[in-house]
N, C-alpha and C positions, 0 to 999 in steps of 0.2 A: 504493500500500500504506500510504503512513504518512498517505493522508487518511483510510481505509478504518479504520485503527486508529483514531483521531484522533475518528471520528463514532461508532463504539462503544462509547467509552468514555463516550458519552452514555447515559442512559436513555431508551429507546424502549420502548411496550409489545407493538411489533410482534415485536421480536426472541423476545417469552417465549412466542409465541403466545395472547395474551389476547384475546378476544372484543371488538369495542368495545365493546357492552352492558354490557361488566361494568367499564369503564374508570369511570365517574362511581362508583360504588360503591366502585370501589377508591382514588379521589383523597379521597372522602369518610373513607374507613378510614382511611390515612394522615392526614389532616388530624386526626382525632380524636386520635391517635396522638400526634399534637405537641402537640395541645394539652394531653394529659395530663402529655407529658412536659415540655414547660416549665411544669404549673401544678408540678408535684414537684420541679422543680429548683427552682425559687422557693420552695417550701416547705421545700426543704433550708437556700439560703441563709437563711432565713428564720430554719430550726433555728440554723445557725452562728453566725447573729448574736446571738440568743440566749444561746446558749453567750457570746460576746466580752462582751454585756453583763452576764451574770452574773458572769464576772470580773473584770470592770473593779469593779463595787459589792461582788464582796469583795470585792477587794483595798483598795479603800480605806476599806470597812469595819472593815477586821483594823488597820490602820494607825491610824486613830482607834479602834479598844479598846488598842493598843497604848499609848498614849497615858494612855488613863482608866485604866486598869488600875494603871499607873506611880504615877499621880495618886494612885488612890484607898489603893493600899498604902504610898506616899510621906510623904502626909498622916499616917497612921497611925505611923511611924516617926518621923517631924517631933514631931509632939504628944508621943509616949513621951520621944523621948530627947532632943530640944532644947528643953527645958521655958521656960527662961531666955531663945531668942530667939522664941519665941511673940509676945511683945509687940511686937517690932520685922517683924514679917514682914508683906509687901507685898501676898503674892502667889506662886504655885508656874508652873513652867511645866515640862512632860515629855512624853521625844521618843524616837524610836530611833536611835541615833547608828552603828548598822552592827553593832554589837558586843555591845549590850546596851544593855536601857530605861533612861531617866535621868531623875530627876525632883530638878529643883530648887527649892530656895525662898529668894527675894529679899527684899529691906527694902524697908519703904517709902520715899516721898521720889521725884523726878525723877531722881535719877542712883543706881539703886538698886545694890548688889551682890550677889552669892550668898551665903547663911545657909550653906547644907549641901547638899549633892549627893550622892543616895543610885542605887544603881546596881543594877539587880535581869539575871537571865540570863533568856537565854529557855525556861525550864524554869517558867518563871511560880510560880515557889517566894518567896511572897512572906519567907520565912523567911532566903532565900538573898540575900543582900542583904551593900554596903558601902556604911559613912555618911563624906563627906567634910564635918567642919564646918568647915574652912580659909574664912576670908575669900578671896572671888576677885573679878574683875571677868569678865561677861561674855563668853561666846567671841563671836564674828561670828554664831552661826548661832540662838546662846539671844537675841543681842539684835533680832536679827529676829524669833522667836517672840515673844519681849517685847512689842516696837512693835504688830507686828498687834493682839496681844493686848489690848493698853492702846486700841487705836484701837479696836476690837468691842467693849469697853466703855463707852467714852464715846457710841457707836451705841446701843447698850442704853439708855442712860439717856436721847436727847434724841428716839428714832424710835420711835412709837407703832405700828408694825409687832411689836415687841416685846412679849410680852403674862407678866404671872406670875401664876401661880395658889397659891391658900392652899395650905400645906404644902407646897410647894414651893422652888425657887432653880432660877435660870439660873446656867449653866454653860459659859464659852467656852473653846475648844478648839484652840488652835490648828497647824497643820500645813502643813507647809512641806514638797511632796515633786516631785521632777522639775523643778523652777522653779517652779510653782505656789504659791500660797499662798490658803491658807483659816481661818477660822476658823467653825469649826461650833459653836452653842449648843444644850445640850443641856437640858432640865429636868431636876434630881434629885426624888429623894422625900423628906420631911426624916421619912418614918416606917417602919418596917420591916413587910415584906409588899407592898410594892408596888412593882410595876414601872411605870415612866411610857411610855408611848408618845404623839409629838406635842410639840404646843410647840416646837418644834425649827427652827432655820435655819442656813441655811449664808452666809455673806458672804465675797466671795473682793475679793482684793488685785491692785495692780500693784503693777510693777517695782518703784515710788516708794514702796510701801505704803501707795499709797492708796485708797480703797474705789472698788471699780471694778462690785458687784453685791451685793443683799440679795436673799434667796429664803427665804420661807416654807417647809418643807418637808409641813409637812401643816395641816388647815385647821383641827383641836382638839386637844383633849387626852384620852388615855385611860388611864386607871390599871387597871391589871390585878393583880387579889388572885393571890398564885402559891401554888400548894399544897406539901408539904412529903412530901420519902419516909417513909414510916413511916407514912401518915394514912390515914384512914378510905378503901378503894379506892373506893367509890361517890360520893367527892368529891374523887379523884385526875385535876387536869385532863392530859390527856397533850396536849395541842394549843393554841396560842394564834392566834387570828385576827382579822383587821382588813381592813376594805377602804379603800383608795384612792377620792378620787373625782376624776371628769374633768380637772379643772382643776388636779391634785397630780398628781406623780410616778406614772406607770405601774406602777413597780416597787416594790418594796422599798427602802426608802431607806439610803445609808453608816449614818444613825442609827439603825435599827432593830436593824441588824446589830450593830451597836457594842452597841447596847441588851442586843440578847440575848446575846450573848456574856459580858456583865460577869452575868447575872443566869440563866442558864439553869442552871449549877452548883448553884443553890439551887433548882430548881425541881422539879416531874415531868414538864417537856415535851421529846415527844420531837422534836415539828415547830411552827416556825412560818409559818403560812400569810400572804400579803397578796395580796388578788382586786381589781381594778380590773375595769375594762369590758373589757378586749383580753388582759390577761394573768392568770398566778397565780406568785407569788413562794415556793418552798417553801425554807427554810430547814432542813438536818437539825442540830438540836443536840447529838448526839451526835455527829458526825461535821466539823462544822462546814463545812460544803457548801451550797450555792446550786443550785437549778436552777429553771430561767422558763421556763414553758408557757404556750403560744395558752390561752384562756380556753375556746374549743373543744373544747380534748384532755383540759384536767383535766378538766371534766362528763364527759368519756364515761371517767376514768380513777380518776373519785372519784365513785361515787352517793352516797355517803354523806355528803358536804360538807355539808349542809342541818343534819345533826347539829352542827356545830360553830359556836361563837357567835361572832357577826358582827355586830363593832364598824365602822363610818364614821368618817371626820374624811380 
């Protein structure tokens, strides 16, 4: 009896009464069966990875605007109300310390210390704001964003991988998150109406803070005029787009994202696009969301893409 169970619990097609004739037809139907359902499963993980990668580049997207955002209303605050140490000032370096953004600015010199440390909430209220100008020296964690800092500049100046364009400035960035250390250079614009995309690279650190990698992130530079609410609707861009090419980043880069983020507030876009060969990177800037699709799905999910202009680098 219990071999009798034992060999039942096997599949036989004799037990279902199936014709042999129809056995190769039906191994054939099962087989197709699998193969559909492992090409799906693999297209799910495929989705979920996806998904993983899309948050990984916010995240350290939002983490570098957090950063320029500090920077750029810091600056603004520095120049207003510390008129008198302007002359002596080195250099700013801003970070998020758990609590709230901090941005500070340093003297020049080799053994520099803090001018003033200006402290904003995360309410992004650039209004909302405390200015510390106590003389201080360094915590452990600003003089590690220092170091990298100062090392990504002297990179700048002596490695022709480095490129700057008229009306323009490089702009390094440095971030310190998990152990990790980076510092990302961004191009600015030195004129109002445009947004930079490109120019851009990331050089990341060891332990020692020493340069451990240089990466170009995209292959040029592309200035994008931004339209303004209230303007003429037949010259209202709602979408901005770029493609990636093979030898750059698949996706949408931390920079772009930083990009648009510091610059979508002024603009009328509601999406920003980036299409490489394999993928599409949508950005919602209203909502500030990421989602990466097979290059596959969006054609069959966008006929209308052809409509929108489509920068390279």
């Amino acid at each position: 009896m219990t071999n009798q169970c034992h060999e039942n619990s096997h599949f036989n097609p004799l037990y279902l009464n199936i014709p042999f004739t129809l056995i190769p037809l039906i191994m054939k139907f099962l087989s197709l069966l699998f193969i559909l359902f492992a090409a799906s499963t693999a297209a799910f993980a495929q989705e979920k990875d996806l998904v993983k990668i899309a948050d990984s580049i916010s995240n350290e997207g939002k983490t570098l605007y957090r950063s320029e955002w500090a920077s750029w209303y810091g600056s603004d605050i520095f120049s207003a109300k510390c008129k008198a140490r302007r002359a002596i000032a080195g250099g700013y370096i801003s970070y998020d310390n758990g609590k709230e953004l901090i941005n500070v600015f340093f003297s020049k010199g080799t053994d520099p210390v803090v001018l003033s440390t200006i402290s904003f909430g995360y309410d992004f209220d650039s209004n909302n704001y405390k200015l510390d100008t106590a003389d201080r020296k360094f915590t452990s964690s600003e003089k590690e964003l220092f170091t990298i800092r100062q090392t990504a500049l002297a990179e700048l100046n002596k490695d022709t991988l480095f490129k700057t364009y008229k009306n323009t400035s490089l702009n390094p960035v440095p971030i310190i998150k998990n152990g990790t250390k980076r510092v990302y250079i961004l191009t600015g614009p030195s004129i109002n109406g445009v947004v930079i995309f490109g120019n851009d690279y990331v050089i990341g650190f060891d332990k020692a803070n020493n340069v451990a990698s240089k990466k170009k992130l995209h292959k040029g530079i592309i200035p994008v005029l931004y339209g303004k609410t209230g303007a003429d609707s037949s010259k209202i861009v709602l979408a901005s787009m770029h493609t990636h090419l093979p030898e750059f980043d698949q996706f949408i880069t931390v920079t772009d994202i930083c990009t648009l983020m510091l610059y979508e507030k002024f603009t009328t876009w509601n999406q920003a696009i980036v299409v490489s060969k394999n993928y599409v990177s949508i950005w919602n800037c209203k909502e500030d969301r990421l989602a990466i699709l097979t290059y596959e799905a969006w054609q069959k999910t966008n006929p209308a893409k052809n409509a929108l202009e489509n920068n390279s680098h």
